[in-house]
C-alpha positions as CSV (number, residue, x, y, z in Angstrom):
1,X,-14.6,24.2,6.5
2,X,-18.3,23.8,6.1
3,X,-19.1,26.8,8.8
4,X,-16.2,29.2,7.2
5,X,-17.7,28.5,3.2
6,X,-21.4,29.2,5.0
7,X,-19.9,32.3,6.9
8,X,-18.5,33.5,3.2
9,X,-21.5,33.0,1.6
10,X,-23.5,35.0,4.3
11,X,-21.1,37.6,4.2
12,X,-21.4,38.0,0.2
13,X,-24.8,38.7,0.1
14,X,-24.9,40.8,2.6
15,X,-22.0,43.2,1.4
16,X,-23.8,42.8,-1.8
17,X,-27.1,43.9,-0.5
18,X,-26.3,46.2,2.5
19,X,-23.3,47.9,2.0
20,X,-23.5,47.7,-2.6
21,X,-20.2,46.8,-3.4
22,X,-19.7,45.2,-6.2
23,X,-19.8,41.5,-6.8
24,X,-16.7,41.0,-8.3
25,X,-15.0,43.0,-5.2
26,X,-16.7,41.2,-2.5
27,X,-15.6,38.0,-4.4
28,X,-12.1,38.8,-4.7
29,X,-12.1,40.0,-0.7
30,X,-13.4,36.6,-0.2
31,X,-11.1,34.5,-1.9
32,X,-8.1,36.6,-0.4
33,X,-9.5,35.9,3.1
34,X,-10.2,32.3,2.4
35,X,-6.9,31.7,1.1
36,X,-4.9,33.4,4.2
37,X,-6.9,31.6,6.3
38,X,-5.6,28.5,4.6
39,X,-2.5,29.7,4.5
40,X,-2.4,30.5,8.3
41,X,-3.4,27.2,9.3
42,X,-0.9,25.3,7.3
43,X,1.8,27.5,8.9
44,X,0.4,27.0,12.1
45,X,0.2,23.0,11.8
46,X,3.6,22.6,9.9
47,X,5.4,24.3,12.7
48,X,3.6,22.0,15.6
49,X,4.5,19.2,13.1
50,X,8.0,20.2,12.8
51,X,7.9,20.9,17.3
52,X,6.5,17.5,17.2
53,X,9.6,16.0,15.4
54,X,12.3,17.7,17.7
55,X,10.6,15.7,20.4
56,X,10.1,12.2,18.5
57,X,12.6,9.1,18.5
58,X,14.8,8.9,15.4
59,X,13.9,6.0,15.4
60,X,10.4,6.7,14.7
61,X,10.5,9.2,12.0
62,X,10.1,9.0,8.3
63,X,13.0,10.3,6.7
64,X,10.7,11.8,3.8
65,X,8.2,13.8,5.7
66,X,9.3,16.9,7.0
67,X,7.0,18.5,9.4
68,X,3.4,18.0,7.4
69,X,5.2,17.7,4.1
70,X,5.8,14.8,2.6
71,X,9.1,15.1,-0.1
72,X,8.0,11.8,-2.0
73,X,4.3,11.6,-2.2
74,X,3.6,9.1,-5.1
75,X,0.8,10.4,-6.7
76,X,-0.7,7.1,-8.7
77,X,-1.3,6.1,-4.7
78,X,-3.0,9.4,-3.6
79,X,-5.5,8.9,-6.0
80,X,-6.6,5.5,-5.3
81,X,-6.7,6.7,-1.9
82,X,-9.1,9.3,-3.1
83,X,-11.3,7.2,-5.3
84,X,-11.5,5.2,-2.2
85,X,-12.7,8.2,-0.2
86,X,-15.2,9.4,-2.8
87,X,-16.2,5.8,-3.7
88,X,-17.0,5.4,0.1
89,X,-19.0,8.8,0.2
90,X,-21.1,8.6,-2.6
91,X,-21.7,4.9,-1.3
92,X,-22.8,6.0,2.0
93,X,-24.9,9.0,0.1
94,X,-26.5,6.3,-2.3
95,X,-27.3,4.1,0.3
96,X,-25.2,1.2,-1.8
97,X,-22.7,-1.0,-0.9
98,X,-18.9,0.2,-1.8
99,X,-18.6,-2.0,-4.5
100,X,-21.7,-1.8,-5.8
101,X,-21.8,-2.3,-10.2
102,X,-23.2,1.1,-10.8
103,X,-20.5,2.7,-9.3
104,X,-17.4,3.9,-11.9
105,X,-14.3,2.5,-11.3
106,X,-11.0,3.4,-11.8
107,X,-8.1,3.3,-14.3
108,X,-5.1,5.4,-13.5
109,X,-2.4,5.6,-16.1
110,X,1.2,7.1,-15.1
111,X,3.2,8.0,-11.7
112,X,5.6,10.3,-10.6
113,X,6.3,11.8,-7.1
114,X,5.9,15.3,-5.6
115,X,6.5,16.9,-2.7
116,X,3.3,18.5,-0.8
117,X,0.9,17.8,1.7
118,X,-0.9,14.5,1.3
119,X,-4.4,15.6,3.2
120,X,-4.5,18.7,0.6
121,X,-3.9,16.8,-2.4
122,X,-6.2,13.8,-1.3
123,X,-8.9,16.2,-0.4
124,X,-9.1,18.2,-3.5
125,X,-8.5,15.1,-5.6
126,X,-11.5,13.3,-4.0
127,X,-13.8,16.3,-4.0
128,X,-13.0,16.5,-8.0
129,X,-13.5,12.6,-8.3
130,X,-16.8,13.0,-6.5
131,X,-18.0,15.2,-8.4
132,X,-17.2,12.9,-11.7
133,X,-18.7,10.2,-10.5
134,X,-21.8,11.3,-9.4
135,X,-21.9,12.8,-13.6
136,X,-20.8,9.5,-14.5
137,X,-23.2,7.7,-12.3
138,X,-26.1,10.0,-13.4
139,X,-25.6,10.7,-16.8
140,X,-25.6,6.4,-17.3
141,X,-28.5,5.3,-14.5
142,X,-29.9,3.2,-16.9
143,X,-27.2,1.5,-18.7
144,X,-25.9,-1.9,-18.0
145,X,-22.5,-0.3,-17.4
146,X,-21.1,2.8,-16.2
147,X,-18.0,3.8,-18.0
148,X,-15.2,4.4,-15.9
149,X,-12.8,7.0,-14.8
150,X,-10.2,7.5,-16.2
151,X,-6.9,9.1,-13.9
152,X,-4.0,10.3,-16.5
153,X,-0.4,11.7,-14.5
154,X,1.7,13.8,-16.4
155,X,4.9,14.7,-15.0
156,X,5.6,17.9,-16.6
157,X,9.2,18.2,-16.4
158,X,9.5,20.9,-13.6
159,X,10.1,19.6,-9.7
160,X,7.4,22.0,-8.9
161,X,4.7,20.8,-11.2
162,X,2.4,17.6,-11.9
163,X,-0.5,17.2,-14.2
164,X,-3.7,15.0,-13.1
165,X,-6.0,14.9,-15.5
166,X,-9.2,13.8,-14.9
167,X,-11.9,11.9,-17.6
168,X,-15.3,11.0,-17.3
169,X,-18.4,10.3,-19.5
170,X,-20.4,12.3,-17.1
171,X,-21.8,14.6,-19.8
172,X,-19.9,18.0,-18.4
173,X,-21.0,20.5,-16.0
174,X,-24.7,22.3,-16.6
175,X,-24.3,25.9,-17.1
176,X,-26.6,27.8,-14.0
């Protein structure tokens, strides 16, 4: 992912520069491409996933995961699972031990299950957790105690939708 967000990035300033089209334009190309090439790969993966399952044991399977989908993800667990991840990352960035007092923890209040794919929804939840607790773990260096993070899950009433609400006292994002 790193080389295809670098490649975008190159390729934005240089239509910007070279060729003069506008920033908004080149942006939206961008984000089109980026997206079908997402999209591309998931197809590609769920259909070797769901290949893979013609070929695998009954035995073996889990009756809730079809192809790369799971159908009941609980969400509460996702995100401990990412705070994990991020907690580990940050760790290893910091140079601290994993449970080390200055990092946040974590409170999560609510549950519900969905049905999508656990690697997307882990990733993008730990990249936003990341980002709160470096805020968090900034914003209160050199306090006695850094606040934690706090995890509300709505389920919003549709089968297609869930709320994950995110809260830290990281002191917001700075403008650029």
């Amino acid at each position: 992912h790193r080389v295809v967000h670098s490649l975008i990035r190159r390729l934005r300033k240089m239509c910007i520069r070279v060729c003069y089209i506008e920033a908004l334009k080149v942006d939206l190309f961008l984000a089109s491409m980026l997206r079908s090439q997402i999209s591309r790969e998931v197809l590609a993966k769920q259909h070797i996933a769901l290949s893979h399952m013609q070929v695998v044991p009954e035995s073996s399977k889990t009756p809730q995961v079809v192809g790369m989908i799971d159908t009941q993800i609980r969400v509460a667990y996702s995100v401990a699972q990412s705070f994990k991840f991020a907690k580990e990352s940050l760790a290893q960035t910091y140079g601290w031990d994993v449970d080390d007092e200055r990092m946040p923890s974590l409170e999560i209040l609510g549950d519900t299950t969905i049905a999508y794919l656990p690697a997307h929804l882990e990733f993008i939840v730990q990249e936003l957790l990341k980002v709160s607790m470096q805020g968090t773990m900034n914003l209160h260096q050199k306090a006695s105690h850094t606040p934690p993070i706090k995890i509300r899950i709505v389920d919003s009433g549709s089968k297609d939708d869930v709320i994950i609400r995110i809260s830290d006292r990281g002191g917001g994002l700075k403008c650029v």
